[in-house]
C-alpha positions as CSV (number, residue, x, y, z in Angstrom):
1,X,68.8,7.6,159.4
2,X,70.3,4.4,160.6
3,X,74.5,4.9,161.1
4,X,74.8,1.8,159.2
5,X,73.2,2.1,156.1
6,X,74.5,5.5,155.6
7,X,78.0,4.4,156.1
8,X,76.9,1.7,153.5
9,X,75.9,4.0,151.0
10,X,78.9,6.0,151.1
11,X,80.9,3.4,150.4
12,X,78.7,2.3,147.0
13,X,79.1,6.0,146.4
14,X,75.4,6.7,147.0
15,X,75.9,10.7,148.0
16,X,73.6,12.6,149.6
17,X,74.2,16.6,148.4
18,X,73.6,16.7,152.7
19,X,75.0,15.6,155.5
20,X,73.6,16.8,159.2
21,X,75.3,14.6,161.8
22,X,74.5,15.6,165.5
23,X,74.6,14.4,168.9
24,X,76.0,14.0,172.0
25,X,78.0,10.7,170.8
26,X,81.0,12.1,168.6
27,X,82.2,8.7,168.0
28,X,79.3,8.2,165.0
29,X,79.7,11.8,163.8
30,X,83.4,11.2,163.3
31,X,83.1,7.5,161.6
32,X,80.6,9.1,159.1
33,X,82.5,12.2,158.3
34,X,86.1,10.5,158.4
35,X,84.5,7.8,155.6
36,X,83.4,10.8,153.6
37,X,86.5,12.6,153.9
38,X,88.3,9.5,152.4
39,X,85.5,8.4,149.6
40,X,84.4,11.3,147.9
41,X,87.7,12.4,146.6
42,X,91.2,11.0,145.9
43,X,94.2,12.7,147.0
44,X,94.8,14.9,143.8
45,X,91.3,15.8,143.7
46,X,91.2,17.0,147.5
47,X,93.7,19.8,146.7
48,X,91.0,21.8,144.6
49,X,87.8,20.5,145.3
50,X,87.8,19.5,149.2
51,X,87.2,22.0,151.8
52,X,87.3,21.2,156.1
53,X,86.3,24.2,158.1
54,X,85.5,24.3,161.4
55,X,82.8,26.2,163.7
56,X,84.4,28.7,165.6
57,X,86.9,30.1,162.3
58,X,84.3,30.0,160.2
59,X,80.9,31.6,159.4
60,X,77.8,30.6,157.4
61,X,78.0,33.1,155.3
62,X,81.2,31.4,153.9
63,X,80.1,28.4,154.1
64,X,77.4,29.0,151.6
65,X,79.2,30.9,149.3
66,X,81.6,28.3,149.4
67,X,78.8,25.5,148.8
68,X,77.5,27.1,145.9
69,X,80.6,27.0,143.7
70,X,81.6,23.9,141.2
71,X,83.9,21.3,141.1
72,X,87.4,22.1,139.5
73,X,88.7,19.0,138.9
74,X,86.0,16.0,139.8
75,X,82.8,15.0,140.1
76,X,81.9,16.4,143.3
77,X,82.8,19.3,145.4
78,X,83.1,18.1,149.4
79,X,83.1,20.8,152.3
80,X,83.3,19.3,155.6
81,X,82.0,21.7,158.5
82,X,83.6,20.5,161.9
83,X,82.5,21.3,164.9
84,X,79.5,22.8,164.0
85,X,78.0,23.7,167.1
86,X,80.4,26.9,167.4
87,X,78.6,28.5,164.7
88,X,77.0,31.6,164.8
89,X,73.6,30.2,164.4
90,X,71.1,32.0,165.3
91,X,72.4,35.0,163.1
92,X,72.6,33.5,160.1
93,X,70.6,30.3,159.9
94,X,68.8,32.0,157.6
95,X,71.7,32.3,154.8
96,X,71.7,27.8,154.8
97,X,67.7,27.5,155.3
98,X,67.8,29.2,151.8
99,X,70.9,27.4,150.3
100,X,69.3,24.1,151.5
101,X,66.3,24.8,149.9
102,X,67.9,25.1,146.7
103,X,71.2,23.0,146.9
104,X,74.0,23.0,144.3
105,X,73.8,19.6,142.9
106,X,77.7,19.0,142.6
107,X,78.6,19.9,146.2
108,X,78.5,17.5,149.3
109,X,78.0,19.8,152.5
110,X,78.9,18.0,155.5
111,X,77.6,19.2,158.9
112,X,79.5,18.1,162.1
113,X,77.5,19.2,165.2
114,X,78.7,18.1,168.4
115,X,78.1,17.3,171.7
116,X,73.9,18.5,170.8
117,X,71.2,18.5,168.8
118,X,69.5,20.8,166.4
119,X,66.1,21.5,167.9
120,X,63.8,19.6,165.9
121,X,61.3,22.0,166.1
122,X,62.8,24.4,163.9
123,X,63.1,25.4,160.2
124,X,66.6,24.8,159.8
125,X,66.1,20.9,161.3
126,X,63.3,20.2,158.9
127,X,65.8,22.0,155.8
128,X,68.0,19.7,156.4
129,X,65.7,16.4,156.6
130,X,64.4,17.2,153.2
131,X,67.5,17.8,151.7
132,X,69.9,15.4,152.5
133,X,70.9,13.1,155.6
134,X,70.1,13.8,159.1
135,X,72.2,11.3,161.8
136,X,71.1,11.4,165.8
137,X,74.1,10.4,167.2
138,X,72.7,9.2,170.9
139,X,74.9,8.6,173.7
140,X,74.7,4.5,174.1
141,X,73.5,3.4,177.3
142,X,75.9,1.3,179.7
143,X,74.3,-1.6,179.5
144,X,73.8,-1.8,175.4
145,X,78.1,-1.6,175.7
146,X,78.9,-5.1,176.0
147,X,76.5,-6.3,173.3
148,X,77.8,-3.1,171.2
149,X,81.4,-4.8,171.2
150,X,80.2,-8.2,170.4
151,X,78.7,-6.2,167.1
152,X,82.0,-4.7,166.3
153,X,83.5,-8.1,166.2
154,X,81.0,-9.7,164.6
155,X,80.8,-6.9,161.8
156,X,84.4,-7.8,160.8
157,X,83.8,-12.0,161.1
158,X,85.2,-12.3,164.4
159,X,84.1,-13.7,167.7
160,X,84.4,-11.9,171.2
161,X,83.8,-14.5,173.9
162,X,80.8,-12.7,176.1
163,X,83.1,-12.6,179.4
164,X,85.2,-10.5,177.5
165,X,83.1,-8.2,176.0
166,X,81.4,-8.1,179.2
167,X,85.1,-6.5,180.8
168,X,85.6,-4.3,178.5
169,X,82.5,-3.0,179.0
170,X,83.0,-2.5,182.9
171,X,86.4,-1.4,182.3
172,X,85.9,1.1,179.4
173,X,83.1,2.7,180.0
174,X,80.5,4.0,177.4
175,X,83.1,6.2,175.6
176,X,83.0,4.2,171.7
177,X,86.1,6.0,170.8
178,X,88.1,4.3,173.3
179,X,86.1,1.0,173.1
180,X,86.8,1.1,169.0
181,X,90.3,1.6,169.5
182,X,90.9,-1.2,172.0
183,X,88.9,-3.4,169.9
184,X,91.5,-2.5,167.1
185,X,94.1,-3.5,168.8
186,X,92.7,-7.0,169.6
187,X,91.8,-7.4,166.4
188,X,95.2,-7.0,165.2
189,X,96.8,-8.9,168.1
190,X,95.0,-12.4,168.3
191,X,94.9,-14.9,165.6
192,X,91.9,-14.2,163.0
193,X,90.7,-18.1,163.4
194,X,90.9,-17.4,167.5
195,X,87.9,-16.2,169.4
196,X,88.8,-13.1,172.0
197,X,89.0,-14.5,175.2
198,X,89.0,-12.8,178.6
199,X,93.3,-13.8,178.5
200,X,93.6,-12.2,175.1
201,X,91.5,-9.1,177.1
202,X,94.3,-8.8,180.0
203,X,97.3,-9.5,177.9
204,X,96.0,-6.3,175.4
205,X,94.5,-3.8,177.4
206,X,95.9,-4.5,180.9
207,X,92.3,-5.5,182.5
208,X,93.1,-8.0,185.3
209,X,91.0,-11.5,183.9
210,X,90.8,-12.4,187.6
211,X,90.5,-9.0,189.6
212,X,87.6,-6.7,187.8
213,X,84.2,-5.2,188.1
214,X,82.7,-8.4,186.8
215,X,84.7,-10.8,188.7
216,X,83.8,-9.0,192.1
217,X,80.1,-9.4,191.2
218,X,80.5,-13.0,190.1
219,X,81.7,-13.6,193.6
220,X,79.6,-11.6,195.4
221,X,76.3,-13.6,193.3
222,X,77.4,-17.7,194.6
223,X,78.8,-15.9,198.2
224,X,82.2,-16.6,197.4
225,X,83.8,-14.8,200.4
226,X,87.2,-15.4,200.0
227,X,87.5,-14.6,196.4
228,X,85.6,-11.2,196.7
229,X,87.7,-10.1,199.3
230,X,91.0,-10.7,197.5
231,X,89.4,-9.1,194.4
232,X,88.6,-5.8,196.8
233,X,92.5,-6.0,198.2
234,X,93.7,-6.0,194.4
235,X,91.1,-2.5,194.1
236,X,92.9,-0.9,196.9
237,X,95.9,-2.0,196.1
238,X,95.5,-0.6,192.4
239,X,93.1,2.6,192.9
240,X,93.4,3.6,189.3
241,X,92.7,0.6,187.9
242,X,89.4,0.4,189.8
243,X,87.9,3.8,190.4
244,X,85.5,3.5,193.5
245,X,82.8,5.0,191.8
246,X,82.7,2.7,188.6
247,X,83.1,0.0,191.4
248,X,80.0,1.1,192.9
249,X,77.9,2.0,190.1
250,X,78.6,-1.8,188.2
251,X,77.5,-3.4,191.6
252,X,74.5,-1.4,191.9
253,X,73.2,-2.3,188.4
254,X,74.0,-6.0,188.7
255,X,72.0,-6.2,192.5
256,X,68.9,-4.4,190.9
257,X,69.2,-7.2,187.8
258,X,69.2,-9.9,190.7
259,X,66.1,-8.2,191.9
260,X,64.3,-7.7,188.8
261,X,65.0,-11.8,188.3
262,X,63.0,-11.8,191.6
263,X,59.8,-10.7,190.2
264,X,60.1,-11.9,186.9
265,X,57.0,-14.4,185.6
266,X,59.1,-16.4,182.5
267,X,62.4,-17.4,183.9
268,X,63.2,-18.9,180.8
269,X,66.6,-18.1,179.6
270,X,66.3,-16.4,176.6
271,X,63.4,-14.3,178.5
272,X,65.8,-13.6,181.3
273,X,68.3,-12.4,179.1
274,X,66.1,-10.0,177.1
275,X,64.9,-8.8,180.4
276,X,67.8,-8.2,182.0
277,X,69.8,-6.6,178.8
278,X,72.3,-9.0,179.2
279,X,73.9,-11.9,177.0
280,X,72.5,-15.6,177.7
281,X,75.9,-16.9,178.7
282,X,75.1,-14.6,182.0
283,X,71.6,-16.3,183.3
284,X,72.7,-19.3,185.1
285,X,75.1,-16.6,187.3
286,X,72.2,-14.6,187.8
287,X,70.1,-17.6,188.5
288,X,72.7,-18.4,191.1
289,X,72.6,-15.0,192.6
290,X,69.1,-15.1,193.4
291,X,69.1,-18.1,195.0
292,X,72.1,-16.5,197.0
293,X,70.0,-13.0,197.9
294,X,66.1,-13.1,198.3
295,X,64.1,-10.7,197.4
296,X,64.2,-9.2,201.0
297,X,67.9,-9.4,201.1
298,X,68.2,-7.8,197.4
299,X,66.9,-4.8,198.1
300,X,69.0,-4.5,201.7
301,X,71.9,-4.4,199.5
302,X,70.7,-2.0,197.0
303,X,69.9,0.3,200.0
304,X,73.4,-0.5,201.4
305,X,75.1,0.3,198.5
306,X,73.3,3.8,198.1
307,X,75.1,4.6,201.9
308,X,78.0,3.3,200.7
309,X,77.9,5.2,197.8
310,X,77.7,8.6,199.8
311,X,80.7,7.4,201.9
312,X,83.0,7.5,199.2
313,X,81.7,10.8,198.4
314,X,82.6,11.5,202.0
315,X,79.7,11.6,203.8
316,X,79.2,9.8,207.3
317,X,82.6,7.6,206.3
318,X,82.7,6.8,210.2
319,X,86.0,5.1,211.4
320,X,86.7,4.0,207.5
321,X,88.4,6.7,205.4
322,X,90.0,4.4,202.4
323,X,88.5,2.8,199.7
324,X,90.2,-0.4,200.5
325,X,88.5,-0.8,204.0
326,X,84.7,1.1,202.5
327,X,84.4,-1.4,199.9
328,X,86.1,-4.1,202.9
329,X,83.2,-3.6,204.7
330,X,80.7,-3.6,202.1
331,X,81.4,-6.8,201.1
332,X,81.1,-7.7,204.5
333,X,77.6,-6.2,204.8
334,X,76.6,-7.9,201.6
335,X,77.3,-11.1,202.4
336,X,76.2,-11.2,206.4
């Protein structure tokens, strides 16, 4: 079921008696049972009628002994099972398959499974569909990251400039956990009548506006030399900052985009930018890049950047040892 309109019918109080969340992305598992945990139940009903267990001190034996009793003091009766994937499952599956089939009305059971999936396949999957709520929380793909922060800010009336989102994207990563909270914290620290620029970005979270992933391969695209090399003296001077292999992987996926411009038949800008997965503020750069780096020259880079690649990882590193003077002479090879 879509993560949205569950968490919308939670808060209208529309309960399902069942809750299956499961995944590898914990970030929607925890949003949906952290909603529940605060909804259901005030804070004097919690004391008798809420229960959090979790996988691995618990059993499903008491689970279901537990689900089968009434509210004491409310409505409902909520039992929250975290980290469900360290249950003993395939002994006693059996004891929930036949609790789900027959479900106590006043009691909201609550399934956290991490990090995996229940196999579709079995009984206990299709138990669960027909009782209540089933949630695949899927990993989000790095390049859905930047468009999933403009969301965030649009879902609370606020606007993200797309440089900015397009930072935090290359700087965060695809971990939503870490993206929500930094989001958060721009939210709370730049005016509400403000859009979030790539400033607001560096003063918050500490990502250089002028010296990042994005900035390198904005540089690289219209052959801007100098500015890419003082961008790849600000990586080596701050390592950390700039791991080599983030560095690598962000170029490699914005040198195959310039290639798949290459062959595309509607250059149009709103079909670029549904082609390339990227947001329409971003064409005329790669518009620029491909003009820059024919097709011939597009995919010498790609292959370049697969040997650099296995030189940070050490192999055939030649005369060059440091980051600083592999990703040197990578730009060099790029733009020669």
């Amino acid at each position: 079921m879509n993560v949205n309109a569950v968490l919308s019918d939670i808060k209208k109080r529309k309960f399902s008696q069942v809750y299956l969340l499961h995944g590898e992305e914990s970030y929607y598992i925890d949003l949906i049972t952290d909603l529940l945990e605060h909804t259901v139940l005030d804070s004097a009903q919690k004391g008798f009628d809420q229960s959090i267990l979790y996988g691995k001190d618990s059993n499903i034996d008491t689970i279901v002994n537990s689900a089968k009793r009434y509210p004491m003091m409310s409505e409902y009766q909520l039992i929250i099972i975290k980290e469900a994937q360290d249950l003993k499952w395939k002994a006693e599956e059996n004891l929930l398959l036949k609790y789900l089939e027959n479900c106590t009305p006043t009691t909201i059971l609550v399934v956290a499974y991490k990090y995996g999936k229940i196999d579709k396949r079995k009984k206990i999957f299709n138990a669960f569909n027909k009782a209540g709520v089933v949630v695949d929380s899927d990993k989000l793909k790095d390049y859905k990251v930047a468009e999933w922060i403009t969301d965030q800010f649009r879902n609370v009336e606020r606007k993200v400039h797309p440089q900015a989102s397009a930072m935090m994207a290359d700087y965060l990563g695809t971990d939503l956990s870490k993206i929500s909270n930094e989001i958060e914290k721009l939210i709370l620290n730049v005016p509400s009548d403000q859009e979030v620029l790539p400033l607001h970005v560096e003063q918050n979270i500490g990502i250089s506006k002028d010296f990042n992933v994005f900035e390198l391969q904005s540089a690289l695209g219209a052959r801007n030399m100098q500015k890419a090399v003082q961008i790849v003296d600000y990586f080596a001077a701050n390592p950390k900052s700039n791991p080599l292999p983030v560095v690598m992987s962000s170029l490699g996926s914005y040198f195959i985009k310039v290639l798949k411009y290459h062959y595309m038949k509607d250059k149009t800008p709103n079909a670029v930018a549904k082609e390339l997965g990227v947001h329409s503020f971003f064409v005329r750069e790669y518009e620029t890049a491909a003009r820059n780096f024919n097709r011939r020259k597009s995919f010498d880079i790609i292959h370049q950047l697969s040997i650099y690649d296995l030189k940070t990882k050490g192999l055939d590193v030649g005369p060059f040892t440091g980051h600083g003077e592999i990703l040197r002479e990578l730009v060099y090879k790029i733009l020669n």
